[in-house]
N, C-alpha and C positions, 0 to 999 in steps of 0.2 A: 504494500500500500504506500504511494506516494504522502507527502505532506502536503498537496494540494487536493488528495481525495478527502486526507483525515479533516482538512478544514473544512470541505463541501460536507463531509458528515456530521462533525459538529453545528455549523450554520443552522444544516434543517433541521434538526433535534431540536437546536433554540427554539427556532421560529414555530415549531410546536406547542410550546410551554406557553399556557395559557400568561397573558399581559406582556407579553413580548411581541414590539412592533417592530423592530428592525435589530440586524443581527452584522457585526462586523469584525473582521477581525488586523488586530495589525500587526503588522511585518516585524518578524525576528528579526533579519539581517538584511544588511546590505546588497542589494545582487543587481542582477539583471533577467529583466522580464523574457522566460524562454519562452511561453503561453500565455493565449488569454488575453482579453482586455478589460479594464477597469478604470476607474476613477479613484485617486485618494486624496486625502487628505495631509497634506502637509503643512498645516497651519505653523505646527510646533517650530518645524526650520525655518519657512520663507513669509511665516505671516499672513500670506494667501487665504483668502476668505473661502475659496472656491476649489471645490475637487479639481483635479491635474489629470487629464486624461495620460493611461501607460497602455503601451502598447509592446509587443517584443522588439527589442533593441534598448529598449530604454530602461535607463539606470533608478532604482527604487533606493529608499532610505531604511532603514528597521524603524525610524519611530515615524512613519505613515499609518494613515488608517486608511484600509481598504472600504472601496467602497462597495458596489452592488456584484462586480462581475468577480470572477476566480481566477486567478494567474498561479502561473506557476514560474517560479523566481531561481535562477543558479546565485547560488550564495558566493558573494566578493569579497565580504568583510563580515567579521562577527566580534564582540568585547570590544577590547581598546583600539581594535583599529577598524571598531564604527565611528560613522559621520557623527552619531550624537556623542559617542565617546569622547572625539575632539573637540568638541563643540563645549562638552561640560571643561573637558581641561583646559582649553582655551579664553573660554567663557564667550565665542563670537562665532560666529561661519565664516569658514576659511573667505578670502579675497580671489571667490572664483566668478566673479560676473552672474546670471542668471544660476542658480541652484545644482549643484549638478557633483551626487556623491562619489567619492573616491570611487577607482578606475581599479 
């Protein structure tokens, strides 16, 4: 079982449970979008009010929050050499122009 089935199985299970309207999950690590399209949330890094359409090729952060669709993600970074990891030790977002996490 992949980690993007066990997510799709956890989702529905939520979304069964009675007073539960919407169900999300967010990103462990750092990767790149191998599946899938979605929408998240990265308010936490870039401020951005508005889900960030991913699609495959495109680079994700661990502290996003997915939105409605299911991706599956090759992991790039995990612990201290996540984006938020720097971010906390640094206390700012590196000086990369538009958002865009370590490669």
């Amino acid at each position: 079982m992949t980690c993007a089935s066990c997510v799709a199985r956890v989702e529905t299970t939520l979304r069964r449970q009675p007073g539960v309207a919407e169900v999300s999950v967010n990103l462990a690590t750092d990767g790149v979008v191998v599946e899938g399209r979605s929408h998240l949330d990265e308010r936490l890094l870039t401020g951005e009010s508005r889900p960030v359409a991913r699609q495959p090729g495109d680079r994700v952060s661990g502290c996003a929050v997915n939105g409605k669709g299911l991706l599956l993600v090759r992991t790039t970074a995990v612990g201290a050499a996540g984006l938020l990891s720097q971010i906390m030790v640094n206390g700012r977002l590196p000086q990369l122009g538009r958002f865009k996490p370590p490669a």
